[in-house]
C-alpha positions in Angstrom: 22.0 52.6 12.3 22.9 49.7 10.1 25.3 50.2 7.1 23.5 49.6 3.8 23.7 46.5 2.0 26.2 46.8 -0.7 24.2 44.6 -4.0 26.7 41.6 -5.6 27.9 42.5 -9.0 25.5 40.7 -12.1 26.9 37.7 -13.0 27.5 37.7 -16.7 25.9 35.4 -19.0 28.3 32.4 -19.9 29.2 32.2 -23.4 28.3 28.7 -23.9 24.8 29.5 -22.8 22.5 28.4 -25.5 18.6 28.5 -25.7 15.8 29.3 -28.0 17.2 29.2 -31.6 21.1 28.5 -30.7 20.0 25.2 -28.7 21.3 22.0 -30.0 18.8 19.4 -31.1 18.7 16.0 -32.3 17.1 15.6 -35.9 15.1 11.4 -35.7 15.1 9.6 -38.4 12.7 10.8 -40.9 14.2 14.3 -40.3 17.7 13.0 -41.2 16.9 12.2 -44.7 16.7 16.4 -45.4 19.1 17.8 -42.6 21.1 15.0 -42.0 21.4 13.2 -38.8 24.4 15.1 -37.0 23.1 17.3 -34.2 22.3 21.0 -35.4 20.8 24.6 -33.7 17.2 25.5 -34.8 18.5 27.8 -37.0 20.8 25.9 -38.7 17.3 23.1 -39.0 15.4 26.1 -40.3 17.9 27.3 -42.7 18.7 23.8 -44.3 14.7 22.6 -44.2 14.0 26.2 -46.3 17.3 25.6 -49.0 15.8 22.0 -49.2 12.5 23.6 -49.9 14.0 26.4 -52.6 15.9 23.4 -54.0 13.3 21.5 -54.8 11.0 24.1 -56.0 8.0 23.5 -53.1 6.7 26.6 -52.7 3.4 27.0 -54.4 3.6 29.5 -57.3 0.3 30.9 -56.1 1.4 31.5 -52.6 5.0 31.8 -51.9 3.9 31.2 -47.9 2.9 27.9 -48.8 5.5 24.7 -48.6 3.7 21.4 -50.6 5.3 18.4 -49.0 6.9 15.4 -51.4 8.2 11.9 -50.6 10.7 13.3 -47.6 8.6 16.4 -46.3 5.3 14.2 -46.0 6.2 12.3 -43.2 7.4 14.9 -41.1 4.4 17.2 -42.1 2.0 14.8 -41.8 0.1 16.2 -44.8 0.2 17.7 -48.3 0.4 21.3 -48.2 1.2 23.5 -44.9 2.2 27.1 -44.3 5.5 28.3 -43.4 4.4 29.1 -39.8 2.8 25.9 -39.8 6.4 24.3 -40.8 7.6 25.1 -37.4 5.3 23.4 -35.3 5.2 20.4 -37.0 9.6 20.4 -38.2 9.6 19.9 -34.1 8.1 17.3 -33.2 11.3 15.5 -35.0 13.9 16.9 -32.9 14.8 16.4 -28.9 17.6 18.1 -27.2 21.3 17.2 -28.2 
């Protein structure tokens, strides 16, 4: 009778793993102008695009969910007026991997 296969031990993530929200990414140019243009994690481009927005008063009154775009959000939003979960989605297409 053969002796049972003894499993390997789990390997243990590596601390400099980084995915999902702590993965580096690269701001382009039009994103620059609001979170500057040194690489950054998705938090820290969700964090600074949401101060910009509190900064500058763009939530509308009516619906705090709401983000209306000026000069420097328009061409990264594309439009107006989008939602917060809309943000997202469009915030990026303006960044690649770091």
């Amino acid at each position: 009778m053969a002796a049972p296969k003894k499993s390997e031990p789990k390997k243990a993530a590596k601390p400099d793993a980084r995915g999902g929200l702590a993965a580096p990414v690269q701001p382009d140019e039009k994103l620059s102008v609001i979170v500057g243009a040194t690489p950054l994690t998705r938090a820290e481009l969700t964090k600074k695009i949401w101060d910009y927005v509190k900064k500058n008063n763009l939530q509308d009154p009516n619906d705090k969910r709401s983000i209306v775009a000026d000069a420097k959000l328009k061409p990264i939003f594309g439009k107006d007026k989008v939602t917060m979960f809309e943000m997202t989605k469009l915030v990026n297409q303006h960044v690649k991997p770091a």
